[in-house]
HTML snippet that shows the backbone in 3Dmol.js (N, CA, C, O; Angstrom):
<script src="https://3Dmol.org/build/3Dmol-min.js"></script>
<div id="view" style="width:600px;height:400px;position:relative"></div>
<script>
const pdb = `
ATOM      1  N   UNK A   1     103.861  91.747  80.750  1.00  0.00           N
ATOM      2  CA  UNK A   1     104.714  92.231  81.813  1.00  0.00           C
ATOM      3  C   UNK A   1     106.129  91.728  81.558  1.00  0.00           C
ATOM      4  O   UNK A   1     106.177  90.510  81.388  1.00  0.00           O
ATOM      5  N   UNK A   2     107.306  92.380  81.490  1.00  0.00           N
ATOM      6  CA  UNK A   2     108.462  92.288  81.352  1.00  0.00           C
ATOM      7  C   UNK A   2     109.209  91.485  82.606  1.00  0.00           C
ATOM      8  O   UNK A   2     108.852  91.713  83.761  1.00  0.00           O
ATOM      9  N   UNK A   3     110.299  90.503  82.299  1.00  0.00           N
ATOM     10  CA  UNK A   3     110.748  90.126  83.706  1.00  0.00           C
ATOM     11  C   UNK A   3     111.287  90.657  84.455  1.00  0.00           C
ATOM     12  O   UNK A   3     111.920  89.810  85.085  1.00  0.00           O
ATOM     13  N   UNK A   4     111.539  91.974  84.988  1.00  0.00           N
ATOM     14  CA  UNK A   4     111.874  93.092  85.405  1.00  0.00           C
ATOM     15  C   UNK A   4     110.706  93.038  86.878  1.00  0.00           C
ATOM     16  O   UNK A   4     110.801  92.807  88.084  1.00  0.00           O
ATOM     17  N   UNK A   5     109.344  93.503  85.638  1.00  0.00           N
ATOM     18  CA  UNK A   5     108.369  93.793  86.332  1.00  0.00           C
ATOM     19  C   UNK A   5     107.926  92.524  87.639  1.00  0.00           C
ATOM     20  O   UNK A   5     107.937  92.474  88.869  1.00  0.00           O
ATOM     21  N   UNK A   6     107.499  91.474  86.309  1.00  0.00           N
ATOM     22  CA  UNK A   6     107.524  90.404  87.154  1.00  0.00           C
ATOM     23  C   UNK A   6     108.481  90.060  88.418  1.00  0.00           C
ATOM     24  O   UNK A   6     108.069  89.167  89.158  1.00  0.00           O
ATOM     25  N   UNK A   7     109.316  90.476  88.638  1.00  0.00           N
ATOM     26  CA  UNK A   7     110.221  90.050  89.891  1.00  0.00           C
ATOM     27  C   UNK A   7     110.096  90.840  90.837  1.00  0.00           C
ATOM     28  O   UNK A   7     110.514  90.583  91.966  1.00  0.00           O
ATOM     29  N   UNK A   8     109.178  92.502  90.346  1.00  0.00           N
ATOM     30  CA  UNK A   8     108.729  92.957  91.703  1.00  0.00           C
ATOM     31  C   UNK A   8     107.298  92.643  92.296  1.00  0.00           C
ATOM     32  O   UNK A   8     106.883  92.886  93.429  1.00  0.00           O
ATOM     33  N   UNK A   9     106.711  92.093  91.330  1.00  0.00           N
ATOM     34  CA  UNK A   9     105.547  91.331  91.932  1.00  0.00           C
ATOM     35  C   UNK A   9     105.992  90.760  93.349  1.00  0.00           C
ATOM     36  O   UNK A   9     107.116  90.345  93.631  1.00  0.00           O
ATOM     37  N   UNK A  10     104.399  90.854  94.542  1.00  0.00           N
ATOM     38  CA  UNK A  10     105.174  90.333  95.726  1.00  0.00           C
ATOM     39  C   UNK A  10     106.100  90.929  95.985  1.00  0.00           C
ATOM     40  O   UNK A  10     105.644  91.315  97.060  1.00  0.00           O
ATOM     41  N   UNK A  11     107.401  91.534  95.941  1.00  0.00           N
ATOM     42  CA  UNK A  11     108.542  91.985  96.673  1.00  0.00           C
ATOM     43  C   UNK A  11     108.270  92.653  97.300  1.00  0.00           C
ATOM     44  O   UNK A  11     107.367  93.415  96.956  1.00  0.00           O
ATOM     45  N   UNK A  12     109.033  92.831  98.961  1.00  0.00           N
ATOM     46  CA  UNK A  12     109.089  93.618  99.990  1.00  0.00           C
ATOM     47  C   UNK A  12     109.083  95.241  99.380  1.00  0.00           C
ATOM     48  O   UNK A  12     110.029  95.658  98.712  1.00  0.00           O
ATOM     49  N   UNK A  13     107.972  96.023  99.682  1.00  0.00           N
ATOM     50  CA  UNK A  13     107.924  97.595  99.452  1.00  0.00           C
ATOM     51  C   UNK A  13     107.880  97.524  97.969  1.00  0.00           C
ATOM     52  O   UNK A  13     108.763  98.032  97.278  1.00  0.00           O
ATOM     53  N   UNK A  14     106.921  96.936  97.509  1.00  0.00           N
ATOM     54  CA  UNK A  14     106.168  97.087  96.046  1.00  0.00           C
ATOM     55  C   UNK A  14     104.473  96.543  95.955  1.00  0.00           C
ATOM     56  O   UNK A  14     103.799  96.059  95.046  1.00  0.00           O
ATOM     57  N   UNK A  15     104.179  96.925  97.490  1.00  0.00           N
ATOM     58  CA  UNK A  15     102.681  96.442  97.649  1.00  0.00           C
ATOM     59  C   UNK A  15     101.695  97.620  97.063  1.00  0.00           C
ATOM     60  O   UNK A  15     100.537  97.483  96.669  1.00  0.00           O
ATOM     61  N   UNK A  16     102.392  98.673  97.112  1.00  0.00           N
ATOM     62  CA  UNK A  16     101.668 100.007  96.632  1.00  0.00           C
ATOM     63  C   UNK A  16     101.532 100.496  97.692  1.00  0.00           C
ATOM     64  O   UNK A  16     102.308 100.788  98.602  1.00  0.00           O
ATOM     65  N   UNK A  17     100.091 100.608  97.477  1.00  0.00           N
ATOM     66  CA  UNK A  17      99.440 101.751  99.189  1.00  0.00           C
ATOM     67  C   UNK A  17      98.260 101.169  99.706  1.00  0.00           C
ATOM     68  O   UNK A  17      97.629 100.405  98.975  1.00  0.00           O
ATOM     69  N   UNK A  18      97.795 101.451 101.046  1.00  0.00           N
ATOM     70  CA  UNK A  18      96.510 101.019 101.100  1.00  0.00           C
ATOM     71  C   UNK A  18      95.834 101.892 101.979  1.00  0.00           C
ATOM     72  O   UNK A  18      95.122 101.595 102.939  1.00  0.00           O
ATOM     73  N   UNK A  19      96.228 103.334 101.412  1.00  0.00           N
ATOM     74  CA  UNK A  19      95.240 104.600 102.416  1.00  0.00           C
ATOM     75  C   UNK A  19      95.483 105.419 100.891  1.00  0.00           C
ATOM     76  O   UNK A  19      96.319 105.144 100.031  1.00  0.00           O
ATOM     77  N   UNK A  20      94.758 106.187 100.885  1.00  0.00           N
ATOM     78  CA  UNK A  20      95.142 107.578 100.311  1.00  0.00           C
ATOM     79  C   UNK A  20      93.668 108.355 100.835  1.00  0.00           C
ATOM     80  O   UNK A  20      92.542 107.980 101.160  1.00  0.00           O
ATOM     81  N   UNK A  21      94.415 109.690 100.702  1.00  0.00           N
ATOM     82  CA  UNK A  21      93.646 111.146 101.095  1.00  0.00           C
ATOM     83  C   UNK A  21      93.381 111.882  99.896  1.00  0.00           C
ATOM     84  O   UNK A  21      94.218 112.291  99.091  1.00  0.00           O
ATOM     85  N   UNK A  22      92.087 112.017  99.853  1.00  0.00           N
ATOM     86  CA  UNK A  22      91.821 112.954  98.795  1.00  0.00           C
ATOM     87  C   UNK A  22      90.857 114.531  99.267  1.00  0.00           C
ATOM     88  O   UNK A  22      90.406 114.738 100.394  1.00  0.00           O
ATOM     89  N   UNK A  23      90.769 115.183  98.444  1.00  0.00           N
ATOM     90  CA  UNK A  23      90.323 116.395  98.857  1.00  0.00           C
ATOM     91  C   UNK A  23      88.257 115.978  98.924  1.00  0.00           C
ATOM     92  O   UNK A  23      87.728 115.458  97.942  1.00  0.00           O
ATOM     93  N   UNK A  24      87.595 116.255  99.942  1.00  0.00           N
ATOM     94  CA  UNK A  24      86.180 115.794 100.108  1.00  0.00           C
ATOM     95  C   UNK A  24      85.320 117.103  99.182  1.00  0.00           C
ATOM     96  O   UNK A  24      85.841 118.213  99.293  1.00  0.00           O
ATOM     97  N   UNK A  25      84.288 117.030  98.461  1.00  0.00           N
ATOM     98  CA  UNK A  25      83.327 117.853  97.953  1.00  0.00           C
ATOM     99  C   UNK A  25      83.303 118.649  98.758  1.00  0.00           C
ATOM    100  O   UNK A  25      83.851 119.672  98.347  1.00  0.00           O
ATOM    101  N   UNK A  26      82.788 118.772 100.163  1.00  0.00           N
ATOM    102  CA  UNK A  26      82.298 119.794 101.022  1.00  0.00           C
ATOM    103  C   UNK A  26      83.808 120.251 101.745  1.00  0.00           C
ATOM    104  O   UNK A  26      83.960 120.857 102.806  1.00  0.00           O
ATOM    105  N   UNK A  27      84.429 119.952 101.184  1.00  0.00           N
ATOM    106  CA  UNK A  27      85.867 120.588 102.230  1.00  0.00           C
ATOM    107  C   UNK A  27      86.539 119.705 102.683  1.00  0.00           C
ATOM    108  O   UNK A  27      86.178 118.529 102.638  1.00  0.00           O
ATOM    109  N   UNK A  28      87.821 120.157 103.290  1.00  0.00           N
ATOM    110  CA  UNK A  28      88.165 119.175 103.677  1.00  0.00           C
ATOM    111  C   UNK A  28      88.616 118.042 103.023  1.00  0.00           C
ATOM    112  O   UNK A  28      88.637 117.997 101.793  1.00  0.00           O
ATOM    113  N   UNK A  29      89.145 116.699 104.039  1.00  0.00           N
ATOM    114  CA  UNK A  29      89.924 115.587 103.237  1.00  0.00           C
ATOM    115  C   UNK A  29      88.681 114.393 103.547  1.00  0.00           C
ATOM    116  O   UNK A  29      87.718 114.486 104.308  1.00  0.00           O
ATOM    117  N   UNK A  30      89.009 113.485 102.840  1.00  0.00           N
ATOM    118  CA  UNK A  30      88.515 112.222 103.300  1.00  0.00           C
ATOM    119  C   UNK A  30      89.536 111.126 103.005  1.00  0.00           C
ATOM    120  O   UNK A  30      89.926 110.872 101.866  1.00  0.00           O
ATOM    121  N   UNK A  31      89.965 110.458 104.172  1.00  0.00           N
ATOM    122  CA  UNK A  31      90.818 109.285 104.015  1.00  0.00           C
ATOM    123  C   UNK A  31      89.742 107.731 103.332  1.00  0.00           C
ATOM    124  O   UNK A  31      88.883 107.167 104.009  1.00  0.00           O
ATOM    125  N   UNK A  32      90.060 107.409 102.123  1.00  0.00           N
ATOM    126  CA  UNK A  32      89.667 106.007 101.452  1.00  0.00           C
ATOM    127  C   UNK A  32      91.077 104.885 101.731  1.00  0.00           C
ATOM    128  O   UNK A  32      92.254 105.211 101.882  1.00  0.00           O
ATOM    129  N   UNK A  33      90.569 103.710 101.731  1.00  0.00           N
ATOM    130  CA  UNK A  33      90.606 102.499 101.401  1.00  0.00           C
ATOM    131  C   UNK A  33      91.160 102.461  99.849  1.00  0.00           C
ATOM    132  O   UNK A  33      90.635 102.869  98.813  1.00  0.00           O
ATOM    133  N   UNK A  34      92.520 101.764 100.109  1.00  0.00           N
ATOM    134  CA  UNK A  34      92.909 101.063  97.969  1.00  0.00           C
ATOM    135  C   UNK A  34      91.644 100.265  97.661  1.00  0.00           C
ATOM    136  O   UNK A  34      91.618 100.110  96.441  1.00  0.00           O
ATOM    137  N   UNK A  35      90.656  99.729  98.195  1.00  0.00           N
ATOM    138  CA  UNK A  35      89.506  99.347  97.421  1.00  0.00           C
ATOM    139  C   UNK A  35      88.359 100.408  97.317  1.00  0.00           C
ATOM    140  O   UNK A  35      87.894 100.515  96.182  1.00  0.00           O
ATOM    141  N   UNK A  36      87.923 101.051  98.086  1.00  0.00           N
ATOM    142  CA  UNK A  36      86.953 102.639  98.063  1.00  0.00           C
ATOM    143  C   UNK A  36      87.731 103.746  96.847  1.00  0.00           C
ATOM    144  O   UNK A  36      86.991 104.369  96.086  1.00  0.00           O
ATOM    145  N   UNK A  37      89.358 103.923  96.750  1.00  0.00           N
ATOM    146  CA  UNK A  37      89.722 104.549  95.851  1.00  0.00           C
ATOM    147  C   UNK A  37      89.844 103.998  94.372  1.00  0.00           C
ATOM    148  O   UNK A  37      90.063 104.808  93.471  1.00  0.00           O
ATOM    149  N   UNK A  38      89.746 103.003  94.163  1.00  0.00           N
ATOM    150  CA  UNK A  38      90.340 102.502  92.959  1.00  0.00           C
ATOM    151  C   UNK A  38      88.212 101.646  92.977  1.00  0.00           C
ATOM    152  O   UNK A  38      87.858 100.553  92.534  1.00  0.00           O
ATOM    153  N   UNK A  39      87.766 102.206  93.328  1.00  0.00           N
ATOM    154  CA  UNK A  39      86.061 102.200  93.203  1.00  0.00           C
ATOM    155  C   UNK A  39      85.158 103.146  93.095  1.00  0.00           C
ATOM    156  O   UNK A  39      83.930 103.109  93.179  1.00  0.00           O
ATOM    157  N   UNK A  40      86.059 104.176  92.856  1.00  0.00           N
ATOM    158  CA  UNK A  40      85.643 105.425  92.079  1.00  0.00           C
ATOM    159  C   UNK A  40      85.679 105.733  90.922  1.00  0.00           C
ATOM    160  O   UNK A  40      86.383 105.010  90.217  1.00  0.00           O
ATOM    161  N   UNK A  41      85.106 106.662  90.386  1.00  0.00           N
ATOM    162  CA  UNK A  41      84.912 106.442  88.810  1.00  0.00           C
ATOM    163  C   UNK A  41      86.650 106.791  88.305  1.00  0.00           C
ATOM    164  O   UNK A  41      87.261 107.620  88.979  1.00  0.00           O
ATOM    165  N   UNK A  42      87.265 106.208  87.277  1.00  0.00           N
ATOM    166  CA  UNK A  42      88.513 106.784  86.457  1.00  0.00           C
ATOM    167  C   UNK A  42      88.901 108.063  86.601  1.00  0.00           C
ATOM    168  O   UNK A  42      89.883 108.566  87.146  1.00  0.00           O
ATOM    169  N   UNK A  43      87.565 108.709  85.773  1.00  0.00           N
ATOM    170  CA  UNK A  43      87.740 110.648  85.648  1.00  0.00           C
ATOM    171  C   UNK A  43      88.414 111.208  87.464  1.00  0.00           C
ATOM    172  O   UNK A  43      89.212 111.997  87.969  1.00  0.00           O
ATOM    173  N   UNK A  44      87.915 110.677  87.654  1.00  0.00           N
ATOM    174  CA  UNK A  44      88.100 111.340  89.447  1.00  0.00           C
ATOM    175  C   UNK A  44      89.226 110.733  89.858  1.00  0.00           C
ATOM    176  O   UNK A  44      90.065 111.546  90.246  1.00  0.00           O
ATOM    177  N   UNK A  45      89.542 109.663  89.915  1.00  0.00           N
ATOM    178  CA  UNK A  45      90.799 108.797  90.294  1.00  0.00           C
ATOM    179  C   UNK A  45      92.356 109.930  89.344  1.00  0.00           C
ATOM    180  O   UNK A  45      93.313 110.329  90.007  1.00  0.00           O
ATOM    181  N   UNK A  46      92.230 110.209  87.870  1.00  0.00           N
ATOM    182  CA  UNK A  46      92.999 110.665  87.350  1.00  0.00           C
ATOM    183  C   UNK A  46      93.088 111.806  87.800  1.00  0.00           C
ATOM    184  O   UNK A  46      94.157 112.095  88.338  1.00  0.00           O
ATOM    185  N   UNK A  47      92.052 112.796  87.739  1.00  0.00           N
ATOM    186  CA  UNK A  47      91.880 114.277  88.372  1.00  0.00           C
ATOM    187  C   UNK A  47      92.870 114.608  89.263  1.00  0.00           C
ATOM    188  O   UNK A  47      93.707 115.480  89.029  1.00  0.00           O
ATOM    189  N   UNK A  48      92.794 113.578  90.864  1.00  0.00           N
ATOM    190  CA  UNK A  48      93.371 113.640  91.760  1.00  0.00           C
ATOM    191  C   UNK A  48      94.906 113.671  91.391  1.00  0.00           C
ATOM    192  O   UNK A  48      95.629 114.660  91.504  1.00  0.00           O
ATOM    193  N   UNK A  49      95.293 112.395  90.920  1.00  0.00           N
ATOM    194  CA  UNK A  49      96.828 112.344  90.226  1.00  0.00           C
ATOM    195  C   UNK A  49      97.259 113.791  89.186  1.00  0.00           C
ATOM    196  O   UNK A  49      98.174 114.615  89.201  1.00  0.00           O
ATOM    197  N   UNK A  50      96.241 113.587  88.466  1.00  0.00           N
ATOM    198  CA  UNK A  50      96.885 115.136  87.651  1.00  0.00           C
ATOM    199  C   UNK A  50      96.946 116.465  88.189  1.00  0.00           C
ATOM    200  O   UNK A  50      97.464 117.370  87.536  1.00  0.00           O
ATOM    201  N   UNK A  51      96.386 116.680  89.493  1.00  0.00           N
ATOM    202  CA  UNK A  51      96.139 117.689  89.834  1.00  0.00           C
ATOM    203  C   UNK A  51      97.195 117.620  91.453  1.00  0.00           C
ATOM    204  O   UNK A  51      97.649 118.627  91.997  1.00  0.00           O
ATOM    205  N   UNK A  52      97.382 116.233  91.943  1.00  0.00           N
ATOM    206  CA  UNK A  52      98.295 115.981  92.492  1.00  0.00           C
ATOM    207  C   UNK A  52      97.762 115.937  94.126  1.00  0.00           C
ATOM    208  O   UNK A  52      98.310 115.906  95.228  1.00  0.00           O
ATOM    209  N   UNK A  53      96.328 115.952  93.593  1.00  0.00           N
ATOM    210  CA  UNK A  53      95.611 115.809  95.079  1.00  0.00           C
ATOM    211  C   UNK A  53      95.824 114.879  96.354  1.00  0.00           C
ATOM    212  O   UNK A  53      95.873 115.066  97.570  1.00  0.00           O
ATOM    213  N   UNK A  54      95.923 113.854  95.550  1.00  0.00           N
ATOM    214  CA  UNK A  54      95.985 112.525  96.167  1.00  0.00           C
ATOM    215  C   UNK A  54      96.935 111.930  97.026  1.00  0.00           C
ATOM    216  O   UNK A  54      97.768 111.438  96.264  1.00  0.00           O
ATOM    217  N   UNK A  55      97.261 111.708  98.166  1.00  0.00           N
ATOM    218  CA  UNK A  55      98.612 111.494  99.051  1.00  0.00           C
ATOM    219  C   UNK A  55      98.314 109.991  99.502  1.00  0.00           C
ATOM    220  O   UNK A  55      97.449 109.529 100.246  1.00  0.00           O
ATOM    221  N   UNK A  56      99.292 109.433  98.818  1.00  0.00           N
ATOM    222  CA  UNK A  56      99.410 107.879  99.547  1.00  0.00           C
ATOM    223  C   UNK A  56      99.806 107.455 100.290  1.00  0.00           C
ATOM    224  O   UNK A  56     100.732 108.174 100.666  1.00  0.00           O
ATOM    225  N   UNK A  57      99.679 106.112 101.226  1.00  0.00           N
ATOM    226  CA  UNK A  57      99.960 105.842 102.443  1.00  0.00           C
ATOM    227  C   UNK A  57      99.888 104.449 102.351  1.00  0.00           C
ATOM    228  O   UNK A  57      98.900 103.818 101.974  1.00  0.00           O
ATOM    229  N   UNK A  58     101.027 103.959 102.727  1.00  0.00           N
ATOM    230  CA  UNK A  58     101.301 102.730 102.868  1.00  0.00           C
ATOM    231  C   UNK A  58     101.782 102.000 104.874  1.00  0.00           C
ATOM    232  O   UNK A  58     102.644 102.473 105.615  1.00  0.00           O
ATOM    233  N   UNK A  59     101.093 101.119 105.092  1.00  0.00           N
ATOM    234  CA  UNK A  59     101.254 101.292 106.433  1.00  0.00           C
ATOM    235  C   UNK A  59     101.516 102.378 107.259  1.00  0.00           C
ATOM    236  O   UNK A  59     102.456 102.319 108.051  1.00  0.00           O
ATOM    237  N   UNK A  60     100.814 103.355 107.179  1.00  0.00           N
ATOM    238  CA  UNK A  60     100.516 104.793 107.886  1.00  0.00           C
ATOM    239  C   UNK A  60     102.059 105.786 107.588  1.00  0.00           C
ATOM    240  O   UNK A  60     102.469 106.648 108.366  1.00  0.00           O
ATOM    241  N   UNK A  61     102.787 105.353 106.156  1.00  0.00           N
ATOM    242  CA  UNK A  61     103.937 106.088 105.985  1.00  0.00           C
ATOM    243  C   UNK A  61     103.663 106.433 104.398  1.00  0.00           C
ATOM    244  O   UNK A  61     103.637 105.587 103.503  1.00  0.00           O
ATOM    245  N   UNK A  62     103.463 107.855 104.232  1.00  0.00           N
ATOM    246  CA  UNK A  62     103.715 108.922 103.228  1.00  0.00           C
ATOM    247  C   UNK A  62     104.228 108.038 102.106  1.00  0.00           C
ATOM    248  O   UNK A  62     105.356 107.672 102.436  1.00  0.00           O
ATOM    249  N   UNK A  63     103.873 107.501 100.844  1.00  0.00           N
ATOM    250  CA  UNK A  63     104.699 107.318  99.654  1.00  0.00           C
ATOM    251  C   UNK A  63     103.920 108.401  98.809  1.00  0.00           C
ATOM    252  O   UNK A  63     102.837 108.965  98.964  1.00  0.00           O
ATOM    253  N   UNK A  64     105.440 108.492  97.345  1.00  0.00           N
ATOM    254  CA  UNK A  64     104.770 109.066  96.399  1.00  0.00           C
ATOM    255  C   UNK A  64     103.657 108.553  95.785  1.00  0.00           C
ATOM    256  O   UNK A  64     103.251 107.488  96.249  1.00  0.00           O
ATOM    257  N   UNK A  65     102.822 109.217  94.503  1.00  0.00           N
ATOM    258  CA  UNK A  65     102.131 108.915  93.758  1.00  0.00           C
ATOM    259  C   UNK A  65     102.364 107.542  92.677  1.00  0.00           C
ATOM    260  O   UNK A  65     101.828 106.440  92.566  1.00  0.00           O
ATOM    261  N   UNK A  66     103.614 108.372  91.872  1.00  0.00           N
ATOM    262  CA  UNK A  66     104.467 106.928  91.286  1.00  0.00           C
ATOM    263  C   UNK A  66     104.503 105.494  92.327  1.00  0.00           C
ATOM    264  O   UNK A  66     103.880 104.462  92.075  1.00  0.00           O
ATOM    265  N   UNK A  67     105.140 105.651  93.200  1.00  0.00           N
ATOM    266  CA  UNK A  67     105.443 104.365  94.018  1.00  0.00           C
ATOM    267  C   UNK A  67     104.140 103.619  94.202  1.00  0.00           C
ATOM    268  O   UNK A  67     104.084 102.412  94.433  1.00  0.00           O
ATOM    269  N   UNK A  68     102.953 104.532  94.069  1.00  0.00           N
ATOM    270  CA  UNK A  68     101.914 103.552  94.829  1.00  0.00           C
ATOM    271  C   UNK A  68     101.111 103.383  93.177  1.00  0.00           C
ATOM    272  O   UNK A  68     100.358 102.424  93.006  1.00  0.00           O
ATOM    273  N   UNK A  69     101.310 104.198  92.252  1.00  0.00           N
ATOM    274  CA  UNK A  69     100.677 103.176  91.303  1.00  0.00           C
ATOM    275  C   UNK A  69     101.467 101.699  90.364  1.00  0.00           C
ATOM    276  O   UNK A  69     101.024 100.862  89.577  1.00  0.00           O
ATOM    277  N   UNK A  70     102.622 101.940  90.883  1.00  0.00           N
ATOM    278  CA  UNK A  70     103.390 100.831  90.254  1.00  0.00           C
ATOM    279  C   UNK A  70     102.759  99.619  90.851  1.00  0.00           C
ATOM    280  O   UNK A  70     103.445  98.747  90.317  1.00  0.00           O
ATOM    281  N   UNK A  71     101.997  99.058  91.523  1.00  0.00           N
ATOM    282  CA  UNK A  71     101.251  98.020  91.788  1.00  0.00           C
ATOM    283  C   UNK A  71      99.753  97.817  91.510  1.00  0.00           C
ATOM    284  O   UNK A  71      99.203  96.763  91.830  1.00  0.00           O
TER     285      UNK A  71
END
`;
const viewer = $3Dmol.createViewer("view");
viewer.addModel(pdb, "pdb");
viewer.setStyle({}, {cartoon: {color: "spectrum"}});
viewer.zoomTo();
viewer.render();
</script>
């Protein structure tokens, strides 16, 4: 990790996310947990991002995709 990186470790609004919405098998959304999402298999975790499914949420406020994997 570069000291760049390192100095946003911890910093205010570099926690990531700790909701995201993804699209459910049977329809519909299902809201996960940053531990329920990032406890899914890879293939599916990427899918969502490449396909742009995935909407993050950080204390119940909208971030991008980028913003919430930088942590």
């Amino acid at each position: 990790m570069t000291s760049a990186a390192n100095a946003n470790v911890g910093a205010p609004g570099r926690k990531g996310y700790d909701r995201v919405v993804v699209p459910a098998p049977e329809g519909g959304t299902r809201s996960l947990s940053r531990k329920q999402f990032e406890g899914l298999p890879l293939r599916e975790r990427v899918s969502y991002l490449i396909e742009g499914t995935a909407q993050f949420f950080l204390d119940g406020s909208p971030i991008s995709a980028s913003d919430a994997m930088r942590t």
